[in-house]
DRENVEXLO-586587 format. One record per residue (C-alpha): residue in one letter; x, y, z. Coordinates in steps of 0.05 Angstrom, whole numbers. Example, Ala and Ser with C-alpha at 12.3 -4.5 7.8 and 13.67 -1.06 7.14 Angstrom:
A / 246 / -90 / 156
S / 273 / -21 / 143
END
This chain:
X / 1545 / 3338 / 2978
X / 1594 / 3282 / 2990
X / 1583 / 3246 / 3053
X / 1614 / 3192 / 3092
X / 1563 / 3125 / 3086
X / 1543 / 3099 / 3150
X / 1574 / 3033 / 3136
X / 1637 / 3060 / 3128
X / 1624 / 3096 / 3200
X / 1605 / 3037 / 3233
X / 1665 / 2996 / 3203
X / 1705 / 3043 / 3227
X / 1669 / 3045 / 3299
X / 1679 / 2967 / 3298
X / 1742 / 2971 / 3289
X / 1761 / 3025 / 3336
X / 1724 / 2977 / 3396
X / 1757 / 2919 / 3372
X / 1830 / 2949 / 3376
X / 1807 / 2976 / 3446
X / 1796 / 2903 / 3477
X / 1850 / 2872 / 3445
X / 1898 / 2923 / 3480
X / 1861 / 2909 / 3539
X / 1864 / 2833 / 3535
X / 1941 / 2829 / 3507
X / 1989 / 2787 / 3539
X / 2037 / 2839 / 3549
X / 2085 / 2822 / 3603
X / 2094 / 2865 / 3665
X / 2168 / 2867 / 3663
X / 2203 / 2860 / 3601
X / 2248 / 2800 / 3591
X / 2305 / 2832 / 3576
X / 2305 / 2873 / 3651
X / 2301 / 2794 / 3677
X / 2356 / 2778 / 3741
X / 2417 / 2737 / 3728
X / 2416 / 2662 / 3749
X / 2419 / 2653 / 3821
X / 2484 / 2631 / 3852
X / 2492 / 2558 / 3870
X / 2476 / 2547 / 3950
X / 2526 / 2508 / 3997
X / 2504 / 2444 / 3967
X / 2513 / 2464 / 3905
X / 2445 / 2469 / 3882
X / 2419 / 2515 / 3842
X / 2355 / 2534 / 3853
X / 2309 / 2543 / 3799
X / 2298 / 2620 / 3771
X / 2234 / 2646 / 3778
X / 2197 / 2703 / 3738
X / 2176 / 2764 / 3778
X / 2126 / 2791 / 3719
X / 2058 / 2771 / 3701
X / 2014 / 2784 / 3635
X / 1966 / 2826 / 3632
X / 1904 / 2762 / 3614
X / 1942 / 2723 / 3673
X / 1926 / 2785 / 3711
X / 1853 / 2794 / 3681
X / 1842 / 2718 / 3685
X / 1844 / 2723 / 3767
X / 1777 / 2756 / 3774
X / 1734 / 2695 / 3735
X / 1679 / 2685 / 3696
X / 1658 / 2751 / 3698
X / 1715 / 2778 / 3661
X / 1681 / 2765 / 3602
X / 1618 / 2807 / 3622
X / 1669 / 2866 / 3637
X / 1715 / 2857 / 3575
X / 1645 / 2859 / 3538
X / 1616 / 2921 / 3582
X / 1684 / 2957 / 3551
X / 1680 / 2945 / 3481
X / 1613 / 2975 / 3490
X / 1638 / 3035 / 3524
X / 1684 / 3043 / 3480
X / 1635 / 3033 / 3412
X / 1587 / 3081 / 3439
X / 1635 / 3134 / 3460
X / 1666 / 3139 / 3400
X / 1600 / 3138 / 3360
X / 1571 / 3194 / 3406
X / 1628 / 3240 / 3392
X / 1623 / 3224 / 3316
X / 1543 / 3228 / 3306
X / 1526 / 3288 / 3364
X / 1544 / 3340 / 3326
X / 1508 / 3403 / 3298
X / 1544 / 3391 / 3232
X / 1522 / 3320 / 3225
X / 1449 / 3324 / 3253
X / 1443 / 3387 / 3197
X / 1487 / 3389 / 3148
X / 1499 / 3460 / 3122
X / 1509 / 3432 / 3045
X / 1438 / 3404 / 3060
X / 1409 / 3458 / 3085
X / 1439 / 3502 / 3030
X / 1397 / 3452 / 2978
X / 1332 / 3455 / 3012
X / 1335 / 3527 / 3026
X / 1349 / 3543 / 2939
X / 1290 / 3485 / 2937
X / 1240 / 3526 / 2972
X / 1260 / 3591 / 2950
X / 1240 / 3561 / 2882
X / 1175 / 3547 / 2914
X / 1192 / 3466 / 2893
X / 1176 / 3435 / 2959
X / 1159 / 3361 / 2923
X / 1240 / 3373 / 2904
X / 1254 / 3380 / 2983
X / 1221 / 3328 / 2997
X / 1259 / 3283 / 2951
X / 1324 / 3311 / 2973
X / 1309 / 3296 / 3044
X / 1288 / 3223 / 3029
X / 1356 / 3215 / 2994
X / 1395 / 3246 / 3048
X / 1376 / 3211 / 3118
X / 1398 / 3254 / 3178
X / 1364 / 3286 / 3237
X / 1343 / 3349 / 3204
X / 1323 / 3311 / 3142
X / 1279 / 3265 / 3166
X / 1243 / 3326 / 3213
X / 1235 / 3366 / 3148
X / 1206 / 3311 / 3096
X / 1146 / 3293 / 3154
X / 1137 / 3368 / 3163
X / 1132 / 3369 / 3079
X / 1078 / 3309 / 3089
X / 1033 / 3350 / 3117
X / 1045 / 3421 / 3085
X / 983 / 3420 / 3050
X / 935 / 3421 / 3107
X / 949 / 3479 / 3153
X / 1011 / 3505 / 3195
X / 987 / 3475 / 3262
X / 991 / 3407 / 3228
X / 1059 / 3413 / 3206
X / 1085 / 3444 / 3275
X / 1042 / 3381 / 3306
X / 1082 / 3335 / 3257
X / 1154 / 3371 / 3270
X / 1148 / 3361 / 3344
X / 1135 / 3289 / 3340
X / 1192 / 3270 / 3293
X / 1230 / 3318 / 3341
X / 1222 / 3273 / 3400
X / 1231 / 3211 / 3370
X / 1286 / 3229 / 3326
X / 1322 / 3249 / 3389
X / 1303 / 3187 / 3429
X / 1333 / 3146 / 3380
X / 1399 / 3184 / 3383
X / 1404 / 3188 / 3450
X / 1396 / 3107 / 3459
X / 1469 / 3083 / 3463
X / 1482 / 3149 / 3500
X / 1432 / 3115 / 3551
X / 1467 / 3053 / 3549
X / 1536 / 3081 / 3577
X / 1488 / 3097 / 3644
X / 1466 / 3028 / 3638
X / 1535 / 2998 / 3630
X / 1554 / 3045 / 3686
X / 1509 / 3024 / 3743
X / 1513 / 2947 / 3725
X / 1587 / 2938 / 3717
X / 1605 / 2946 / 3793
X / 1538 / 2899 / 3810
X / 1584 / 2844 / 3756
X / 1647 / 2862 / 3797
X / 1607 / 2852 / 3860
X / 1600 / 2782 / 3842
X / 1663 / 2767 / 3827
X / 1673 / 2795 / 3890
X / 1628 / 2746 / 3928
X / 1657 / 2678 / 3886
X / 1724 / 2703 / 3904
X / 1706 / 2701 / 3980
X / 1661 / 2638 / 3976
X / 1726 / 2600 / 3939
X / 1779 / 2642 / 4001
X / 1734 / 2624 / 4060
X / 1724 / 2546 / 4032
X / 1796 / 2539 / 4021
X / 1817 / 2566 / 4080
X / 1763 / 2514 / 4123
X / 1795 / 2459 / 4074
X / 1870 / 2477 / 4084
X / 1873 / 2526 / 4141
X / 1933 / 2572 / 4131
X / 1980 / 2512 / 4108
X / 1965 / 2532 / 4033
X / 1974 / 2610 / 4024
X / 1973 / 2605 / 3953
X / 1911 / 2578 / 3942
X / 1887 / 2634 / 3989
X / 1918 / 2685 / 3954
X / 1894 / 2664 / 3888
X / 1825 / 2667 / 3913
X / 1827 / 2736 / 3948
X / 1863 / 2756 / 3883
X / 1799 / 2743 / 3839
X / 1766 / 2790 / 3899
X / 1807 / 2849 / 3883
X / 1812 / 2836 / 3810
X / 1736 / 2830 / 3801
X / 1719 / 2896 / 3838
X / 1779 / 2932 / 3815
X / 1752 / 2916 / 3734
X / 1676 / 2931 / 3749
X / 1697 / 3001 / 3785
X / 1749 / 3009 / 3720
X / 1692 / 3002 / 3674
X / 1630 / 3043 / 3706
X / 1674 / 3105 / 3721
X / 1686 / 3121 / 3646
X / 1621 / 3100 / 3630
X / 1583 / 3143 / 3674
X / 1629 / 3202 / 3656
X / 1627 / 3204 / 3583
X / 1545 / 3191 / 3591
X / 1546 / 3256 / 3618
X / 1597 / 3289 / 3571
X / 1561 / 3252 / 3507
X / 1480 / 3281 / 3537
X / 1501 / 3348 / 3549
X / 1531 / 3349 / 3469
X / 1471 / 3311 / 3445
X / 1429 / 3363 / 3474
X / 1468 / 3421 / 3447
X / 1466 / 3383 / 3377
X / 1395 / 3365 / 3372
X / 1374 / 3443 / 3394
X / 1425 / 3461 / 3333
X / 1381 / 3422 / 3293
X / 1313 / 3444 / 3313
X / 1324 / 3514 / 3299
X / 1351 / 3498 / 3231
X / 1285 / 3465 / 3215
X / 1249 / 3513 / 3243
X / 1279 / 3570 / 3197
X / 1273 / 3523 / 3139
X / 1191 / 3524 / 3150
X / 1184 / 3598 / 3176
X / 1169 / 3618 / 3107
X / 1136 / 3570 / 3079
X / 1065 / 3595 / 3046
X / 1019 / 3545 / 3087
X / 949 / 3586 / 3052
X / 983 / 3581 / 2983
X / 985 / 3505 / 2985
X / 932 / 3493 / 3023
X / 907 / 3414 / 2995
X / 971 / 3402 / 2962
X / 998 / 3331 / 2973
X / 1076 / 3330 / 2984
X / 1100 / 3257 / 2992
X / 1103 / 3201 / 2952
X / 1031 / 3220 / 2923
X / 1046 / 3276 / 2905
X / 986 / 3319 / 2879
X / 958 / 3392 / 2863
X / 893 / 3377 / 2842
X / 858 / 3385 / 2910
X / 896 / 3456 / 2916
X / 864 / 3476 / 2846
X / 795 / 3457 / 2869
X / 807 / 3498 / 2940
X / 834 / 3565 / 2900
X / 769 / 3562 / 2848
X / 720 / 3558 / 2908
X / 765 / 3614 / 2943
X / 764 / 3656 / 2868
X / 684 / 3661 / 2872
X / 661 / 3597 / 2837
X / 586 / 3586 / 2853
X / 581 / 3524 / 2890
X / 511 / 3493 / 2898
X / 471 / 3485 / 2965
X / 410 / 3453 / 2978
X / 357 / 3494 / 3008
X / 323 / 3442 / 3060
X / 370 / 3467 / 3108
X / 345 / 3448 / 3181
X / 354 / 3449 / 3251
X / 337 / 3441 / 3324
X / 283 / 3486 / 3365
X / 319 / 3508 / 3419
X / 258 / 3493 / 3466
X / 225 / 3417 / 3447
X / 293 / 3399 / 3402
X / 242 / 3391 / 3344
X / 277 / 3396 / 3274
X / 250 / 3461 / 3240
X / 273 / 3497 / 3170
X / 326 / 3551 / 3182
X / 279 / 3623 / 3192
X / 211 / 3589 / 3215
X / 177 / 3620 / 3272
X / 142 / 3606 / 3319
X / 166 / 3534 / 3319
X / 109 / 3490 / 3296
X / 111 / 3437 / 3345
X / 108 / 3475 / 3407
X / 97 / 3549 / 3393
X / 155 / 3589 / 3409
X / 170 / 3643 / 3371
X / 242 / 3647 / 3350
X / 289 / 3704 / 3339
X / 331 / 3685 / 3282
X / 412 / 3725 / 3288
END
């Protein structure tokens, strides 16, 4: 079964996030220089004024809205890391690989459920890792290996859903970040406007710039966020239910009375299961004889079949 390891996965994840920012922090220019005007004409004097450029970059652009920039350009990378892992991990095919399921089925059609076992432990996935603790506890009845399959269920699932979680996160804090860029940008327009009145625009423009550029970024990065949290929990839920089912049909037929004692694990062990089937085949077992109980009426301790109890009298009906 040739699989792709998780490191390369993640490399590739990395990779994917990093491209992302740097595309959003490139200094591309907003006009290209080749579209620029020609000189300006000389005026009467004969002056000519100096040209000016009419585009900005995009991190002159970005770098109006502050300090918390850097939370937001952050906030994205993540958005963008645990999109693109969602979509690759939530999957029916990856949480239960049909090649894996193909091995374990041939495994316990063989009746070798110590070789299951192994071949989960060597192939980690969802389904794996809910099959190998159900295997743990094969030999003591089918109650404790549903018991067993429900917990790894849950918490198999809770860890896959965690970065899914953290898009909602990412989407409710990012316009509280933008909000206080917001609230800098006003404190810096309102104290430069009671420094300079209206005799320095510019400054005032700057500062209501970082306003707009602050709440205009946080807004940018929740939207996506909450939207593929929704997209990436309703295919995580669809995925996991692929799963369960699989294990389920995996254990349907397992003969739980057959291997009643066995130990599947790393200690692994039949000799317990060879002792159960003797006692089960007839083997005479001994039992002591002062076997003893409770009267019913002063909670004396009498032999099992004595009556009238011989503390206080009462005669006793033995079923």
């Amino acid at each position: 079964m040739s699989l792709i390891p998780a490191s390369a996965s993640k490399a590739a994840l990395l990779a994917l996030a990093l491209m992302a920012a740097s595309t959003l922090f490139n200094p591309l220019p907003a006009q290209d220089a080749s579209s620029t005007s020609t000189p300006p004409a000389p005026d009467a004097n004969g002056t000519t004024p100096p040209a000016t450029q009419s585009g900005t970059t995009t991190a002159q652009f970005l770098a109006q809205g502050g300090i918390v920039m850097w939370f937001l350009g952050a906030a994205s990378v993540c958005v963008v890391w645990f999109t693109a892992e969602g979509f690759v991990i939530l999957r029916p095919k990856k949480l239960a690989p049909p090649a894996l399921i193909a091995r374990l089925r041939e495994a316990f059609s063989a009746g070798n459920y110590q070789e299951g076992w192994n071949i989960c432990k060597t192939n980690r996935c969802f389904l794996s890792a809910v099959v190998a603790a159900g295997l743990e506890r094969v030999g003591r009845n089918k109650d404790a290996v549903e018991f067993a399959v429900e917990q790894t269920i849950i918490r198999e699932a809770n860890d896959l859903k965690t970065n899914t979680t953290y898009l909602s996160v990412i989407g409710v804090v990012s316009p509280m970040i933008g909000l206080t860029g917001t609230v800098f940008g006003m404190i810096n327009a309102f104290h430069t406007l009671g420094q300079n009145g209206i005799s320095n625009p510019a400054e005032l423009a700057k500062n209501i710039g970082q306003v707009l550029v602050a709440t205009a970024s946080g807004l940018v990065v929740a939207v996506p966020a909450f939207v593929f949290f929704y997209v990436l929990r309703a295919r995580s839920q669809r995925a996991i239910l692929a799963a369960e089912s699989e294990v389920y049909r995996l254990l349907e037929e397992v003969p739980y009375e057959q291997l009643s004692g066995v130990r599947i694990g790393e200690n692994f062990s039949t000799d317990t299961a060879g002792k159960t089937r003797a006692a089960r085949g007839g083997v005479s077992q001994k039992v002591s004889r002062n076997v003893t109980t409770n009267c019913p009426s002063c909670n004396a301790p009498i032999s099992v079949g004595a009556s009238p109890c011989p503390n206080c009298g009462t005669v006793l009906e033995w079923g």
